[in-house]
C-alpha positions as CSV (number, residue, x, y, z in Angstrom):
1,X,1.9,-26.4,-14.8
2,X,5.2,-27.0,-16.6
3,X,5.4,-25.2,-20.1
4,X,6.0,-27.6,-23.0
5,X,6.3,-27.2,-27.2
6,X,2.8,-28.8,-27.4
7,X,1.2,-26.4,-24.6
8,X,2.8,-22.9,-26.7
9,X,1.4,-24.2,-29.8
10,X,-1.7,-24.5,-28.0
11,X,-1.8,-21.0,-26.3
12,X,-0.6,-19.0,-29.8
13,X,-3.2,-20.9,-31.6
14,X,-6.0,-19.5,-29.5
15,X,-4.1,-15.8,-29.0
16,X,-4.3,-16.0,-32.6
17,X,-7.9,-16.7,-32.6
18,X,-7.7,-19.8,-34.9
19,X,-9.6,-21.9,-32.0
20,X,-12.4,-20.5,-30.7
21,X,-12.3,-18.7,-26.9
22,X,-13.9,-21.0,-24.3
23,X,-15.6,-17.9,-23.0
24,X,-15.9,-14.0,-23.6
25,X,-16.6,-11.2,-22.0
26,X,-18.9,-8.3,-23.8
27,X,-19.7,-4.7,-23.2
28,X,-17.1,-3.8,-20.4
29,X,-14.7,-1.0,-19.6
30,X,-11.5,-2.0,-19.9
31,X,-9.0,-0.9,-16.8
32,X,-5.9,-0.9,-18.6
33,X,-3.0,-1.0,-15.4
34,X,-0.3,-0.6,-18.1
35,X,-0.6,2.1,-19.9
36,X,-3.2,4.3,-17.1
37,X,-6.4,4.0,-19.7
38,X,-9.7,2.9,-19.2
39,X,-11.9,2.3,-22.4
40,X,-14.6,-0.2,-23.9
41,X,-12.8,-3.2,-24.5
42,X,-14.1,-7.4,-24.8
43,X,-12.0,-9.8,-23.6
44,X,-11.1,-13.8,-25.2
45,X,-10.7,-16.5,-22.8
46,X,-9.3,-19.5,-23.5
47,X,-9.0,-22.0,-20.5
48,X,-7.5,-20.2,-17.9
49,X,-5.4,-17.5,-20.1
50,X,-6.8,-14.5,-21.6
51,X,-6.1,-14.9,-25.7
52,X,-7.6,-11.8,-26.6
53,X,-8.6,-8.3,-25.7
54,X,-10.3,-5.7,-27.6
55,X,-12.4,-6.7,-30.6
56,X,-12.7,-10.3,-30.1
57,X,-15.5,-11.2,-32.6
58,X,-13.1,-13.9,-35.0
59,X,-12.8,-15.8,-31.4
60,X,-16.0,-16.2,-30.3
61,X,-17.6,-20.1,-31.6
62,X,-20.4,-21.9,-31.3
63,X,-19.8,-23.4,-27.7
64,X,-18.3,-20.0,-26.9
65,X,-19.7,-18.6,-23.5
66,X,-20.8,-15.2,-23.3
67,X,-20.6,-13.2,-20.1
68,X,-22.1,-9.8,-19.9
69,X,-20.4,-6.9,-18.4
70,X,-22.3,-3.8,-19.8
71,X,-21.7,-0.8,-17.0
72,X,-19.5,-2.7,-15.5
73,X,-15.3,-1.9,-15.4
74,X,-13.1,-4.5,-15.8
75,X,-10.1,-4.7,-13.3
76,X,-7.3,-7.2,-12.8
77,X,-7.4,-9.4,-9.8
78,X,-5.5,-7.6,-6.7
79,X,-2.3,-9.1,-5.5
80,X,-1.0,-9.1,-1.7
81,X,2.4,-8.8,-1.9
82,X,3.1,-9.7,1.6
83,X,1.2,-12.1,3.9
84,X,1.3,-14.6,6.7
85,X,-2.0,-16.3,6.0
86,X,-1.3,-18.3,9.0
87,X,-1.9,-15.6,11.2
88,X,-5.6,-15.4,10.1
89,X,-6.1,-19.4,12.3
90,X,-7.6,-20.2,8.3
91,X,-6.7,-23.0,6.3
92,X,-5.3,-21.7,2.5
93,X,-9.1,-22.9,1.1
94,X,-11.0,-21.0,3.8
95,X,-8.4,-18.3,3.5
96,X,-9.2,-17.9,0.1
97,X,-13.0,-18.3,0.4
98,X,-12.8,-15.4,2.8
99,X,-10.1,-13.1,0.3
100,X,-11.3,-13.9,-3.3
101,X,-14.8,-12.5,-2.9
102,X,-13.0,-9.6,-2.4
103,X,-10.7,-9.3,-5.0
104,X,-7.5,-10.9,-4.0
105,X,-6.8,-13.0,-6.5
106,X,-2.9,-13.6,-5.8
107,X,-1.1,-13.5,-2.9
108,X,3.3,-14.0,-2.5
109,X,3.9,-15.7,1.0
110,X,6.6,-17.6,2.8
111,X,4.1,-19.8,4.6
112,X,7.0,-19.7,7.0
113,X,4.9,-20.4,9.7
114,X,3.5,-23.9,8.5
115,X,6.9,-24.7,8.0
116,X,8.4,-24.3,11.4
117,X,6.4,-26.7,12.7
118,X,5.4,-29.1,9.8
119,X,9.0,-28.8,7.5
120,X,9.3,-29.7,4.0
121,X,6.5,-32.6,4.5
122,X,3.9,-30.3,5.8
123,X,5.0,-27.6,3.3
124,X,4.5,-30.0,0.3
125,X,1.0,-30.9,1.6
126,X,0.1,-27.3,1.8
127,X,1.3,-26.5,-1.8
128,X,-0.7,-28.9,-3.2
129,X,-3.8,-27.9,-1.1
130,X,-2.9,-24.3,-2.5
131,X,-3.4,-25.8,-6.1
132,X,-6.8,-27.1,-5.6
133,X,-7.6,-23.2,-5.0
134,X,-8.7,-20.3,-6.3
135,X,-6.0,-18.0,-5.2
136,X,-2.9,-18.0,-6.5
137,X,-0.3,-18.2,-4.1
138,X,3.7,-17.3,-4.9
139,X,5.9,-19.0,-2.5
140,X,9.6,-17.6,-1.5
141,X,11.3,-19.9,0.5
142,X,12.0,-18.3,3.7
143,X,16.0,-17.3,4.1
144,X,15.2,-19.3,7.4
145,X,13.1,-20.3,9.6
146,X,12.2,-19.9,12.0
147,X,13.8,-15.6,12.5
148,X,16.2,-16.6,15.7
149,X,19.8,-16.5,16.8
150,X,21.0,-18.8,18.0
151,X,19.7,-21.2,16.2
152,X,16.2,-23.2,17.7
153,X,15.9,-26.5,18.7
154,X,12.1,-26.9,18.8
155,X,11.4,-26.4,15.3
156,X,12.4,-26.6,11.4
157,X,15.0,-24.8,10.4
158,X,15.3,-23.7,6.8
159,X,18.9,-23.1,5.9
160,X,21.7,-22.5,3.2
161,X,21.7,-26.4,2.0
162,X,17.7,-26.5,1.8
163,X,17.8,-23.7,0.0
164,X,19.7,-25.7,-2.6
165,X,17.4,-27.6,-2.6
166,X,13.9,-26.1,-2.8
167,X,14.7,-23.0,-4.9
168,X,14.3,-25.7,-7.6
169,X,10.6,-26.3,-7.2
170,X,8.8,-25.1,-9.9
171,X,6.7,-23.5,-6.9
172,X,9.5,-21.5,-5.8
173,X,9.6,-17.7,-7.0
174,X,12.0,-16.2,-4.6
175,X,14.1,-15.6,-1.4
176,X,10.9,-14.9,1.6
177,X,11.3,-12.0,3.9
178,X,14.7,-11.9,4.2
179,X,15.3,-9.5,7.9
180,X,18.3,-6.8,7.3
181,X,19.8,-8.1,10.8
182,X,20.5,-11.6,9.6
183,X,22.1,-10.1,6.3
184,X,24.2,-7.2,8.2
185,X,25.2,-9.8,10.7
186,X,26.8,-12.1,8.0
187,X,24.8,-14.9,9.3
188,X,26.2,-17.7,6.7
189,X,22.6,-19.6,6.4
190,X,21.0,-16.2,5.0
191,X,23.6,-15.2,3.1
192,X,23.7,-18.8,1.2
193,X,20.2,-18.4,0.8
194,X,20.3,-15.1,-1.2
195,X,23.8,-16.3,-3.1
196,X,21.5,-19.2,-4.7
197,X,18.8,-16.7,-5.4
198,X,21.5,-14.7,-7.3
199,X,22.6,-18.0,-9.1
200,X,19.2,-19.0,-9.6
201,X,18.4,-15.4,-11.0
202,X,15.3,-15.9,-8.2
203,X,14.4,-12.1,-6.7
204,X,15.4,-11.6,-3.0
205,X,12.6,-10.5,-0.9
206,X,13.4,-8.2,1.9
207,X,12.5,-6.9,5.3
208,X,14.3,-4.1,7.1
209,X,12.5,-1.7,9.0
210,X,14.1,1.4,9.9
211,X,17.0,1.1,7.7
212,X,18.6,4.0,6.9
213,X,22.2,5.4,5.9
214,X,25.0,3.2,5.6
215,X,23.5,-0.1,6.7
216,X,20.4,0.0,4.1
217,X,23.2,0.6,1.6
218,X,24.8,-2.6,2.6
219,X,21.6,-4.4,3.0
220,X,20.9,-3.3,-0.9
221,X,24.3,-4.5,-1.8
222,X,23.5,-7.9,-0.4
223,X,21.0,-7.8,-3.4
224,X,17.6,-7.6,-2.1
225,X,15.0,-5.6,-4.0
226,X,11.8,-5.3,-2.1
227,X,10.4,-4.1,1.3
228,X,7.8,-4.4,3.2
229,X,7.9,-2.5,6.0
230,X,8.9,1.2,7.1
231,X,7.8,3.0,9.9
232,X,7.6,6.3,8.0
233,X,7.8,8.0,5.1
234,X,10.9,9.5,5.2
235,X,12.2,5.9,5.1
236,X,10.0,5.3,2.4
237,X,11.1,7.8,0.3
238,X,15.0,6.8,1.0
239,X,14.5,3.5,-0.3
240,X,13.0,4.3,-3.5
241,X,15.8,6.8,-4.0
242,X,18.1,4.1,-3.8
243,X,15.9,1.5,-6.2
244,X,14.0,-0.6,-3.5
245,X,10.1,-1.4,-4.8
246,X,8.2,-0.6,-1.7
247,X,5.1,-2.1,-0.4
248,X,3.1,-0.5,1.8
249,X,1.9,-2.6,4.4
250,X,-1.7,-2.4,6.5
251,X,-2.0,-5.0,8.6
252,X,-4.9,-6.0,11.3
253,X,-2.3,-5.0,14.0
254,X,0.0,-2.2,11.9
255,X,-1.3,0.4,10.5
256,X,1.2,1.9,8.2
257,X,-0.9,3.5,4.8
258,X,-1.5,6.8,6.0
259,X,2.2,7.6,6.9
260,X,3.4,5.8,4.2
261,X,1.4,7.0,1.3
262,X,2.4,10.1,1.9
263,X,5.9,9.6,0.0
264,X,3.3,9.3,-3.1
265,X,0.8,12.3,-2.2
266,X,3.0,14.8,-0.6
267,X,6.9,14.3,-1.9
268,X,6.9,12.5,-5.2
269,X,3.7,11.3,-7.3
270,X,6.1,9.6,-9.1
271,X,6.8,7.4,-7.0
272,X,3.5,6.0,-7.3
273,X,4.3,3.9,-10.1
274,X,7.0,1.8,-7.7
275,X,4.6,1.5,-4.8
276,X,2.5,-1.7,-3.8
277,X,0.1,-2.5,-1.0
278,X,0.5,-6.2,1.3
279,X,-1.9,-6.9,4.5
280,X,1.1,-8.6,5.9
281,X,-1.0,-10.5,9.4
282,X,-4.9,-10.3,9.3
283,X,-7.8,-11.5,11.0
284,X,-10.6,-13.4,10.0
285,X,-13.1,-10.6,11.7
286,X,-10.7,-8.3,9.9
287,X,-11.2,-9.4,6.5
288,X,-14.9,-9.6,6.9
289,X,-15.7,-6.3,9.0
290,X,-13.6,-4.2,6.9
291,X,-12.5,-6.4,3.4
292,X,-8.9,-6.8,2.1
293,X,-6.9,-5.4,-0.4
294,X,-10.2,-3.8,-1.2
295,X,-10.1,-1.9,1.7
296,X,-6.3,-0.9,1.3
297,X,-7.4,0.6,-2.3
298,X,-10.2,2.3,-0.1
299,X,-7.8,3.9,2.3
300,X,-5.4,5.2,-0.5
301,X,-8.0,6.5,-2.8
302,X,-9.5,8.2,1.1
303,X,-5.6,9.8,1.4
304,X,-5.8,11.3,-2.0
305,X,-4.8,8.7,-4.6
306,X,-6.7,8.7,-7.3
307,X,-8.4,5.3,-8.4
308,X,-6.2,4.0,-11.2
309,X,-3.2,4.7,-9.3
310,X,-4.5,2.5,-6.7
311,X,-5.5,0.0,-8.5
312,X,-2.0,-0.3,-10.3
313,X,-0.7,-0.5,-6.7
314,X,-2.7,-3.4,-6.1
315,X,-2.3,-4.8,-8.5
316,X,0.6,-4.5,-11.8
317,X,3.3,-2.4,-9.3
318,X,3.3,-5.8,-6.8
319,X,3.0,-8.4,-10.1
320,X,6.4,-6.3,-11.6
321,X,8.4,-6.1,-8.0
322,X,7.8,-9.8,-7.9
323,X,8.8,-9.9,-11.3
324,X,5.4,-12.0,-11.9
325,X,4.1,-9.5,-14.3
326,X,4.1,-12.5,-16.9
327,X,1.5,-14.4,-15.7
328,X,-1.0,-11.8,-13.4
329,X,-1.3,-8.1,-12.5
330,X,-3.1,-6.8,-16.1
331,X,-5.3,-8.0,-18.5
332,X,-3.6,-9.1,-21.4
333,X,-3.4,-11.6,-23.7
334,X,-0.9,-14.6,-22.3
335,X,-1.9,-13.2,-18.6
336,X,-4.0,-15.5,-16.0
337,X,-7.8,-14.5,-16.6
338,X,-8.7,-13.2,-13.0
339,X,-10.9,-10.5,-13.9
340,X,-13.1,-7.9,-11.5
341,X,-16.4,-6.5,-11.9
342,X,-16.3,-3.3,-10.4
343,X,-19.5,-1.1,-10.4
344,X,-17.6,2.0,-9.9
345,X,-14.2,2.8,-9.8
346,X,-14.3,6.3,-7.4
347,X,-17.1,4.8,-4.5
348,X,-15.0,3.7,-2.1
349,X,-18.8,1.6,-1.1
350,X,-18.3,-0.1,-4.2
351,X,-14.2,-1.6,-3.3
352,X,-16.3,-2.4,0.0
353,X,-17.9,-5.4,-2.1
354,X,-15.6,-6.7,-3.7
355,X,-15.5,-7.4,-7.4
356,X,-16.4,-10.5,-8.8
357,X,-14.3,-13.6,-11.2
358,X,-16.2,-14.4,-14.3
């Protein structure tokens, strides 16, 4: 929705509390992702933006719902920083009926795949079927489509000038997956992609497995500032030295977490704070045998990471790599209001579930 004077009035009004919160959560525990605390806290809700957290009793009117959450810890709503949703055969609305129930709440994807096949047209039709949803879903125009040299004939191919074009859509948050080859090969349509991101001041999103040495060095000088993928730790652990946030990627078909986490639990706990989770391709049996980002969270608390570091993976690190840290990731006043329930914070059995949106 575009921002206008009338709308800010609006939303400092109610952060101020001189309109009353359309609803408010009571009695829960308050997991605070930015500064690593958990503590009683209620929360103000006014539309879709939190107004309010803490002692919200001046915001709370007559037509003012009240949600309970006593014994219940309040979490924000996990983000998938890297996903094909395509590769699940769902539709974005049965994609998110399957995810949200679990606690993904916001996912960044290139939906490169719809657009191969269905270009610009198809994409615009998906974007607004994406709005009509529950999940929040951050687009990066792919730096092509589809990955190939020499160039394909059979599809749609996303270059330099469409670039131009779509990195003006308000929907547009960055550059999508954006493969090391393509960059170290000078390949002129991904290399005008990423020089409008840097004009744009859009976030390039990258992709580059195994690189190491001299050619990741280039690939960071081509100003990308993410990954997704490394096949082991030690790569891991190279990146972040040289300033790359790092996702950690477990996939239905890749399973990276245990080798990866262990840049986190075994060289540098620091690191954690820079580290993010993505599911990258799942299944639809996938997601309801074993859960989502849910069960990510599971497997890194199993490999030693305690639960509020892996919930700020899930959730703030991926918001603030994506720089999207503004609108989701915490729960704080000016933030969307997608807000877990979580029974218990250390039973893995609990993540299992899912939390639950007010």
């Amino acid at each position: 929705m575009e921002m206008t004077v009338e709308r800010l009035k609006e939303r400092v009004k109610a952060g101020r509390g001189l309109v009353p919160a359309h609803k408010v959560i009571k009695g829960g525990q308050l997991v605070n992702v930015m500064s690593a605390e958990i503590y009683p806290a209620d929360i103000a809700i006014y539309n879709e933006m939190i107004a309010a957290v803490g002692d919200v009793s001046a915001y709370i009117g007559k037509d003012t719902e009240i949600i309970d959450a006593k014994g219940r810890f309040l979490v924000p709503g996990m983000i998938d920083g890297h996903i094909h949703s395509e590769c699940s055969k769902l539709s974005i609305t049965s994609y998110a009926k399957a995810v949200v129930p679990r606690g993904t709440t916001s996912m960044v994807s290139g939906l490169d795949e719809y657009i191969s096949v269905s270009g610009l047209e198809g994409l615009r039709e998906v974007l607004e079927e994406m709005k009509k949803s529950p999940l929040k879903v951050f687009w990066g125009a792919p730096f092509k489509t589809p990955y190939t040299i020499p160039e394909s004939t059979v599809t749609y191919n996303f270059t330099k000038d469409t670039h131009k074009e779509v990195q003006k859509w308000d929907e547009c948050y960055g550059v999508w997956e954006t493969v090391r080859e393509f960059v170290q090969e000078e390949d002129e349509d991904t290399l005008g992609a990423i020089a409008t991101a840097y004009n744009n001041r859009l976030p390039v999103f990258g992709c580059a497995p195994m690189a190491r040495g001299n050619d990741l060095n280039g690939y960071l000088c081509g100003g990308v500032r993410l990954d997704h993928e490394s096949y082991d730790h030690e790569e891991v652990v190279e990146k972040m030295r040289k300033g790359m946030h790092m996702l950690i990627r477990e996939s239905s078909v890749t399973h990276f977490l245990a080798e990866n986490i262990k840049a986190v639990t075994e060289v540098n706990p620091y690191f954690a704070r820079r580290v993010s989770f993505c599911t990258d391709d799942v299944t639809a049996t996938d997601v309801l045998s074993k859960g989502h980002l849910d069960n990510v969270v599971r497997l890194a608390m199993k490999a030693g990471v305690d639960a509020m570091t892996a919930i700020q993976m899930a959730t703030i690190n991926s918001a603030e790599a994506y720089r999207i840290d503004h609108l989701v990731g915490s729960i704080c006043p000016g933030r969307i209001a997608d807000i877990l329930f979580v029974d218990s914070l250390e039973s893995h059995d609990e993540w299992k579930n899912g939390g639950k949106e007010p």
